[in-house]
C-alpha positions in Angstrom: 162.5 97.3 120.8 164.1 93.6 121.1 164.1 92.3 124.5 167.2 90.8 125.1 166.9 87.4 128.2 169.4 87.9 130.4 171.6 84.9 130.6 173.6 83.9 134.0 176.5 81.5 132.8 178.6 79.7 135.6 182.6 78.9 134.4 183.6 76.0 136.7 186.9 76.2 135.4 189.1 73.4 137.1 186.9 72.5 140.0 185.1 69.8 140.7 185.2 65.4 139.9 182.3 64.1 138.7 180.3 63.9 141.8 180.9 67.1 142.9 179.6 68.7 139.5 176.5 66.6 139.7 175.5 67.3 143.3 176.3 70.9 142.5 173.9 71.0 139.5 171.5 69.2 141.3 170.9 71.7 144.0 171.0 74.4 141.3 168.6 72.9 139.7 166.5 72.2 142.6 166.3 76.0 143.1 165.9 77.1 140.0 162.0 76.1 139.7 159.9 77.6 136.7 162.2 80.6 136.5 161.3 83.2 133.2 162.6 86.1 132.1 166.4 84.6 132.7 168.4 82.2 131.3 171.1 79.6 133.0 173.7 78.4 131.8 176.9 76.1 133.8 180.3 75.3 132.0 181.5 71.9 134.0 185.3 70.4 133.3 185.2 68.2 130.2 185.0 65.0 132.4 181.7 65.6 133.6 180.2 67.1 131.0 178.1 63.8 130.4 176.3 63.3 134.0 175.9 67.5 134.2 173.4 67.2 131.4 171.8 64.1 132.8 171.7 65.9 135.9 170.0 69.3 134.2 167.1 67.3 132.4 164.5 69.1 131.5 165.1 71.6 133.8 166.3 74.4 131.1 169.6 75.0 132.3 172.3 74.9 128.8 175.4 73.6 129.5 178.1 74.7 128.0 182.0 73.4 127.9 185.2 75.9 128.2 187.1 75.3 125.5 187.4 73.2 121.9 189.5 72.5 118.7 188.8 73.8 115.7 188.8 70.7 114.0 186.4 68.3 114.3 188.9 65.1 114.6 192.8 63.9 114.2 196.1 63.6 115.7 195.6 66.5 118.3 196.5 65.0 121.9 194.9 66.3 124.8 192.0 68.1 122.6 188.5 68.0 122.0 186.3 68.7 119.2 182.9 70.4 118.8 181.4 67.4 117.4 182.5 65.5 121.0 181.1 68.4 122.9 177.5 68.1 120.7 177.6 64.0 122.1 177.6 65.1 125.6 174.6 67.3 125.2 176.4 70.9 125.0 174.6 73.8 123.4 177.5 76.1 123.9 180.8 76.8 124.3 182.9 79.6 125.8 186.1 80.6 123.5 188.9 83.4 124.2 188.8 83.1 128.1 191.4 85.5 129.5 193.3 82.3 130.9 193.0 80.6 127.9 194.9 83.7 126.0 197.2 84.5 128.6 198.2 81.2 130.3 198.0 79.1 127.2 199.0 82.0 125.1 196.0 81.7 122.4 196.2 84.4 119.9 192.8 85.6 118.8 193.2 84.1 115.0 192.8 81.0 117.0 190.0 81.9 118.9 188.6 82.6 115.0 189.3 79.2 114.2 187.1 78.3 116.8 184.2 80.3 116.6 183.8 79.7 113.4 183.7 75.9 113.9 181.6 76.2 116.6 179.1 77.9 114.5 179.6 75.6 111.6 178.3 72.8 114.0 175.8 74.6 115.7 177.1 75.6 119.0 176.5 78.7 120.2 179.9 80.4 121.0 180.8 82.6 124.3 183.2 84.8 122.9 185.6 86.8 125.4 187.4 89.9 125.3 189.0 91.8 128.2 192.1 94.8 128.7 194.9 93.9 131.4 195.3 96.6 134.6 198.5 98.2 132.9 196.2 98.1 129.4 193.4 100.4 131.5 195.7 102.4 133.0 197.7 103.3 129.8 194.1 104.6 128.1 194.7 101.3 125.6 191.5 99.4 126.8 188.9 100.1 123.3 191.9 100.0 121.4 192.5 96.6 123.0 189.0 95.2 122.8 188.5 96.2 119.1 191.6 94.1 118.0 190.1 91.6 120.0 186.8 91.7 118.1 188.5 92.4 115.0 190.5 89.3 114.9 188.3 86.9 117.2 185.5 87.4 114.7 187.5 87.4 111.9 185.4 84.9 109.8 181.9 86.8 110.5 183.3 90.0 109.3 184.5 88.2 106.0 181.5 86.6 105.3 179.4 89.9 106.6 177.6 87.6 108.7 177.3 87.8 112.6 174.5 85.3 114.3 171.9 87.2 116.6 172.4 83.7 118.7 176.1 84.9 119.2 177.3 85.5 122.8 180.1 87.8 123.6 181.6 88.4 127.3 183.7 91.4 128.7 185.7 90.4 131.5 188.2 92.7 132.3 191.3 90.7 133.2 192.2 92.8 136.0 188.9 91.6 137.5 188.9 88.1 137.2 189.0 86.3 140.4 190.7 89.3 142.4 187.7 90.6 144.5 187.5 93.6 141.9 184.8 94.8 140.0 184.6 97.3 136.8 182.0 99.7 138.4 178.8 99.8 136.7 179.8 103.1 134.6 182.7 101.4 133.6 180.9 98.5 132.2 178.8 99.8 130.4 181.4 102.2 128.6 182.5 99.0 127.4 179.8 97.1 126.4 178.1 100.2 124.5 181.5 100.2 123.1 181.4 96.9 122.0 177.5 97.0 120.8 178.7 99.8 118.6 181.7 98.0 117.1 178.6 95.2 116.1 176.7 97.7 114.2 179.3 99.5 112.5 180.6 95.7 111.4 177.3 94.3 110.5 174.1 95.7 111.4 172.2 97.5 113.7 169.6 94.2 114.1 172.1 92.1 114.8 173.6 94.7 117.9 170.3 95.0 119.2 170.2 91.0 119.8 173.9 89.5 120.6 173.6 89.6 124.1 176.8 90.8 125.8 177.7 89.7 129.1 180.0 91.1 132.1 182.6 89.2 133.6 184.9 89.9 136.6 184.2 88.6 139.9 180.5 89.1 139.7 179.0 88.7 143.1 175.2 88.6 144.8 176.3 91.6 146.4 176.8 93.5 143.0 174.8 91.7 140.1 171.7 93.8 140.5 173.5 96.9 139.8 175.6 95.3 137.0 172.3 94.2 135.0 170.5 97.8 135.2 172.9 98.6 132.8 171.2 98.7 129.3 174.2 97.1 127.7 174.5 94.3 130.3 172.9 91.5 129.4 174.0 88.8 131.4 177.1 87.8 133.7 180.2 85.1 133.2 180.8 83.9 136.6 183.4 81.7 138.1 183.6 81.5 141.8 180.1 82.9 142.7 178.8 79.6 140.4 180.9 77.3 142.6 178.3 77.4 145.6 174.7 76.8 144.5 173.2 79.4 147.1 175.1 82.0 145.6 174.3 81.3 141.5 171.0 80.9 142.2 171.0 84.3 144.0 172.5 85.9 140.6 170.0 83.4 139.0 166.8 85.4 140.6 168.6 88.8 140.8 165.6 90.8 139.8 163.5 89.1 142.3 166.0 90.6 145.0 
């Protein structure tokens, strides 16, 4: 059976100047020690991108940014490419955030744009997909999700080709930042879901190794319950990351 490493990724969002994201990442780091078994991962605003990964060193921690172009230079003000993100020391990059699609209206053919230029430069993308309250309550969530998939990944399913290094992140919407969490059950409903929808597109190899993670105010309080889901493999945190007592905490949740 493949072992999937759990991975604990912290979405900043728009918080913190420079200093604050260094300070921050330093105290993680000083509490994350010779951790194994679990990966970390923190998602800084694109100006302090730089100092965050001088700050990791060789501590293991990836860093990831929030958002990119698709294209990896031109007359697009206000963007960043890939390519920029690689020169700061990125490894990753999440695409399809929930307030990317519905604040800043991003269809998912765009998202496609951008995972596949991700992958064509070799960052590993964080691909998200999530149902609204009214979406859940109407029975529409799979139906939701699979269009998601279906058109996020619409450039992997062309070219039959998903990478096992791939990363993809439920977070239902209705979740995010409002104190309420998918119960475990719930979850894992749609993540098996999901995991299903990778085999029946590609393979069952590659299901068995893109790690899928939960998102949706993810606490200390509940992460332990979250990740003895088999289809769990990981969280997408926002405000929990913000504090560096209570990361690490979800950091070393199987040592509670």
């Amino acid at each position: 059976m493949i072992e999937r490493i759990p991975l604990i990724a912290g979405n900043w969002k728009m918080n913190l100047d420079v200093e604050g994201s260094v300070q921050l990442v330093k105290n993680i780091v000083n509490g994350f020690g010779s951790l194994e078994g679990v990966q970390a991962l923190v998602a800084p605003p694109f100006t302090a991108l730089a100092a965050v990964r001088q700050a990791i060193g060789k501590s293991g921690i990836f860093l990831a940014s929030q958002n990119m172009h698709w294209e990896t230079d031109g007359a697009y003000t206000g963007e960043i490419s890939g390519r920029m993100l690689q020169k700061t020391g990125c490894t990753h990059v999440i695409l399809g955030h929930s307030e990317r699609r519905s604040i800043f209206n991003e269809t998912s053919e765009v998202i496609d744009l951008k995972v596949k230029a991700a992958v064509l430069l070799g960052l590993i993308p964080i691909v998200c997909v999530g149902e609204t309250l009214e979406e859940r309550e109407a029975g529409q969530a799979f139906e939701i999700i699979k269009k998601q998939l279906d058109a996020s990944l619409h450039n992997f399913i062309a070219d039959q080709l998903m990478l096992p290094s791939t990363i993809l992140a439920y977070e239902p919407v209705w979740a995010i930042g409002t104190g309420k969490t998918a119960t475990p059950e719930q979850a894992q409903e749609v993540h098996r879901f999901i995991r299903e929808w990778i085999e029946e597109n590609f393979n069952p190899g590659t299901a068995a190794q893109v790690r899928i993670l939960y998102g949706g105010s993810v606490k200390p309080e509940n992460i332990a319950t979250l990740m003895s889901e088999s289809d769990i493999d990981g969280a997408l945190v926002g405000g929990a990351s913000l504090n560096a007592d209570s990361f690490l905490q979800l950091i070393h949740f199987k040592q509670k």
